[in-house]
C-alpha positions as CSV (number, residue, x, y, z in Angstrom):
1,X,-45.5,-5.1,12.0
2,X,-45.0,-7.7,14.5
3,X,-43.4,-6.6,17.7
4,X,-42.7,-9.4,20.1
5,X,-43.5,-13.1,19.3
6,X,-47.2,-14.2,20.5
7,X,-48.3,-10.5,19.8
8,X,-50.3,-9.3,17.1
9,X,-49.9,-8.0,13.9
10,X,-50.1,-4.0,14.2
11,X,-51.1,-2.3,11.0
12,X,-48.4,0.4,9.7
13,X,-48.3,2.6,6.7
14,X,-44.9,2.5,4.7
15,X,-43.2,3.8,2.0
16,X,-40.0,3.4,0.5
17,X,-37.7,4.7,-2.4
18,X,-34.4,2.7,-4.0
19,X,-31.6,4.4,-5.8
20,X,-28.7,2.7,-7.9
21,X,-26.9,5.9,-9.1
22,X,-25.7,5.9,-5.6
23,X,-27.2,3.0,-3.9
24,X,-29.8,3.0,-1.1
25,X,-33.0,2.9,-0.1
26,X,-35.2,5.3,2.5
27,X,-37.7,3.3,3.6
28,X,-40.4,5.7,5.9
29,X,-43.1,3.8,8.3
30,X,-46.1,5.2,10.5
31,X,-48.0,3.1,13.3
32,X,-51.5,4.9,14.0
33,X,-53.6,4.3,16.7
34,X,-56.9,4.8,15.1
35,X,-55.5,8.6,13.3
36,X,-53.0,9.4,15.5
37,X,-49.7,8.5,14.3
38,X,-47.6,6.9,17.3
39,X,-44.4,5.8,16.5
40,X,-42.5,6.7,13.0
41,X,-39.7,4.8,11.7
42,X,-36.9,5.6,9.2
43,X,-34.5,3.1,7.5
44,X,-31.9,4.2,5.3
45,X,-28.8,2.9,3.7
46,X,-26.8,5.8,1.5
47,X,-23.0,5.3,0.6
48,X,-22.3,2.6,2.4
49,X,-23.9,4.1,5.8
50,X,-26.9,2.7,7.3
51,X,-29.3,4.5,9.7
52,X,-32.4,3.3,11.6
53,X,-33.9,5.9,13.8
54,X,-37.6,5.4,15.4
55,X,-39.6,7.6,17.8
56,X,-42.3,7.4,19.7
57,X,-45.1,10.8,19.1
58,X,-41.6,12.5,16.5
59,X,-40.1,13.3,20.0
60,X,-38.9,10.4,21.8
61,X,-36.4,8.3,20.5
62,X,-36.6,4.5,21.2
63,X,-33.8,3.3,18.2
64,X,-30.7,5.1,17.1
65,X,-28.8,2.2,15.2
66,X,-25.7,3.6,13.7
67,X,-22.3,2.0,13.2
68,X,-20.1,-1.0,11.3
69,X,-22.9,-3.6,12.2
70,X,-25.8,-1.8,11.0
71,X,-23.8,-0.4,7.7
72,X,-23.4,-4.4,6.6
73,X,-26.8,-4.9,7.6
74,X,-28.5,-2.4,5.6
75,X,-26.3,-3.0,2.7
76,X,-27.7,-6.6,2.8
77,X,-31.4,-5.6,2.5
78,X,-30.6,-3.7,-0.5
79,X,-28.3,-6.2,-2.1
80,X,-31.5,-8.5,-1.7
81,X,-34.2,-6.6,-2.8
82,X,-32.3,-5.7,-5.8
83,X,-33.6,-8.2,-7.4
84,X,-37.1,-6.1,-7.3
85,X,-35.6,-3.1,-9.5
86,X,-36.5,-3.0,-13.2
């Protein structure tokens, strides 16, 4: 994961799951500082509703994105990694 331009590249763990019955996608992420997990990340778009929540040690929230913007947003990752499904 790159944070900022001109920093470096932070190793993160991720996984992520797709479904077209009802489309969406939950896409999970961990950042570890040697084995302790800092921050975790979820991305999700369900229904037509998007959600990106991240905190820092599961307590502190540092990202909340909800809302019209981020709905169209996380539709278009999933419309574009469509492509991807078998």
């Amino acid at each position: 994961m790159l944070l900022s331009s001109g920093s470096p590249w932070i190793p993160l763990q991720a996984q992520q799951w797709y479904s077209v019955r009802t489309p969406g996608f939950v896409w999970y992420a961990t950042l570890y500082v040697g084995p302790i997990p800092i921050v975790r990340a979820r991305d999700m778009y369900r229904s037509g509703v998007g959600h990106m929540l991240i905190k820092v040690a599961s307590m502190v929230t540092v990202a909340d994105a909800k809302g019209k913007e981020v709905d169209h947003g996380e539709m278009v990752r999933y419309l574009s990694e469509m492509m991807w499904f078998p």
